[in-house]
C-alpha positions in Angstrom: 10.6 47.7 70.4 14.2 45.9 71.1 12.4 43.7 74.0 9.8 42.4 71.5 12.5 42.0 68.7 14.5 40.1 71.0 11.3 37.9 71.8 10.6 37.2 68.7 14.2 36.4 67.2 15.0 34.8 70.6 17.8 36.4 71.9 18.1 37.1 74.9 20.5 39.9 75.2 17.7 42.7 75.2 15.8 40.8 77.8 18.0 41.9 80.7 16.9 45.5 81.9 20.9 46.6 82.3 21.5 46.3 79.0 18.1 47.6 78.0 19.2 50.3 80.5 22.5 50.8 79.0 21.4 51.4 75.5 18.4 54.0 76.1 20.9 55.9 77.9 23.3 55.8 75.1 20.9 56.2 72.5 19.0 59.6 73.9 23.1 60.7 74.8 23.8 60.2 70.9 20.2 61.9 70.0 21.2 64.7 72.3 24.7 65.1 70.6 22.9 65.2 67.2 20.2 67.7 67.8 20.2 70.1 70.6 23.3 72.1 67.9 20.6 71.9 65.4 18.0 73.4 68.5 20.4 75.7 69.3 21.4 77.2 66.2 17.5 77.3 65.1 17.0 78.5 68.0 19.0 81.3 68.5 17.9 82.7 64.8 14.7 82.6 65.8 15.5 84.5 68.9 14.2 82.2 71.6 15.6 83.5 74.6 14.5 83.6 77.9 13.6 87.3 79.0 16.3 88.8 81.9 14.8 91.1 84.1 16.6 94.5 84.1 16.7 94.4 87.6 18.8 91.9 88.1 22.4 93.0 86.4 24.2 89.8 87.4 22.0 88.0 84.7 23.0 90.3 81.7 25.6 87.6 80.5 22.8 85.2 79.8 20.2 87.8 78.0 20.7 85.4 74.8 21.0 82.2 76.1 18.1 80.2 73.9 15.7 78.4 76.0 13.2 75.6 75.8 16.2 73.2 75.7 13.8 71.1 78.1 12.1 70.1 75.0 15.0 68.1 73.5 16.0 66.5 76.4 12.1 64.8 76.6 12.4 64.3 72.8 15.5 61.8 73.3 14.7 60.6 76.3 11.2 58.9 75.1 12.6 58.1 71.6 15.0 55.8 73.3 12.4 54.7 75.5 10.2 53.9 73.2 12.9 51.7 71.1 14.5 50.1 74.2 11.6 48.9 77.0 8.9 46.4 77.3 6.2 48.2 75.5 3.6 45.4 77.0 4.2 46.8 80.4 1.8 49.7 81.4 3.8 51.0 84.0 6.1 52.4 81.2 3.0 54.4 79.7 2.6 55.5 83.1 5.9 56.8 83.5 6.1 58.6 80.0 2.7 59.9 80.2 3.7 61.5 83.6 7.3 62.8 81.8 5.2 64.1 78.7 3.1 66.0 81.3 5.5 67.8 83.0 7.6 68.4 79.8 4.1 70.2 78.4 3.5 72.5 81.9 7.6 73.3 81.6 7.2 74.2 77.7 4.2 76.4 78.4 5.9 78.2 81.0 8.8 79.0 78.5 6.7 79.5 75.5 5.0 82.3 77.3 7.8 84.0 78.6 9.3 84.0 75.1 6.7 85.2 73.2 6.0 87.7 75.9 9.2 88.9 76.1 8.4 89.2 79.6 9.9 87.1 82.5 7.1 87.1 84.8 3.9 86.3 81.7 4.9 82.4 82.1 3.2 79.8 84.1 2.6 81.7 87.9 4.4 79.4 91.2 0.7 78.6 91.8 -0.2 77.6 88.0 3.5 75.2 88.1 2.4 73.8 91.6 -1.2 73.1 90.6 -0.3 72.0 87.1 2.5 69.3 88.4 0.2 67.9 90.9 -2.6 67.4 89.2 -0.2 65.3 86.8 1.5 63.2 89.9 -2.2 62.9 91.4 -3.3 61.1 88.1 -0.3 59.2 87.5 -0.6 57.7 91.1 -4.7 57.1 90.8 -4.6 55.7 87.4 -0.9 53.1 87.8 -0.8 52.6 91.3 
């Protein structure tokens, strides 16, 4: 959105990628700041917490530890992408497309743990493995 702004107002600052670069990171760090304590907080009243298997005692400590946090780091990261690159270029809907994907196989993993209450009722190894590469095999057959 900046890089065609910046087009059409001609200025040139948003046209170099470091500063593009520069403000997306900034951007999804200030998103971040705002709401993962409003995540967390929601989060922990709604009891989203990743089951701890009561065979392994050294976890205890993190029995409440909300989870799913995944999800807000994707959120930021393509809201600031979406504001700061060239939009024109379809190598960038390749690369979010791909992030989107693997953000969906990671918060189907977690969403079935949690509302199993069951550590082991996620995604399988096999189910992650297949999931991701079917994903990467797309994303390299369709942009490259």
């Amino acid at each position: 959105m900046l890089f065609e702004l910046s087009e059409f107002l001609n200025i040139n600052l948003f046209g170099y990628l470091s500063v593009r670069a520069g403000l997306a990171f900034m951007l999804a760090f200030i998103l971040m700041l705002f709401i993962m304590p409003k995540y967390l907080s929601w989060a922990i009243s709604q009891n989203a917490n990743q089951p701890i298997s009561k065979y392994i005692p050294a976890h205890a400590s993190k029995q409440k530890t909300p989870t799913m946090g995944g999800a807000i780091f994707l959120l930021s990261t393509v809201i600031a992408s979406l504001i700061t690159v060239d939009l024109s270029n379809p190598y960038i809907w390749g690369g979010l497309v791909t992030l989107i994907g693997f953000g969906l196989v990671g918060f189907q993993d977690d969403l079935g743990k949690v509302l199993s209450g069951d550590n082991l009722k996620g995604l399988t190894a096999r189910g992650k493995i297949i999931s991701q590469a079917l994903i990467a095999t797309f994303a390299t057959v369709i942009f490259i």
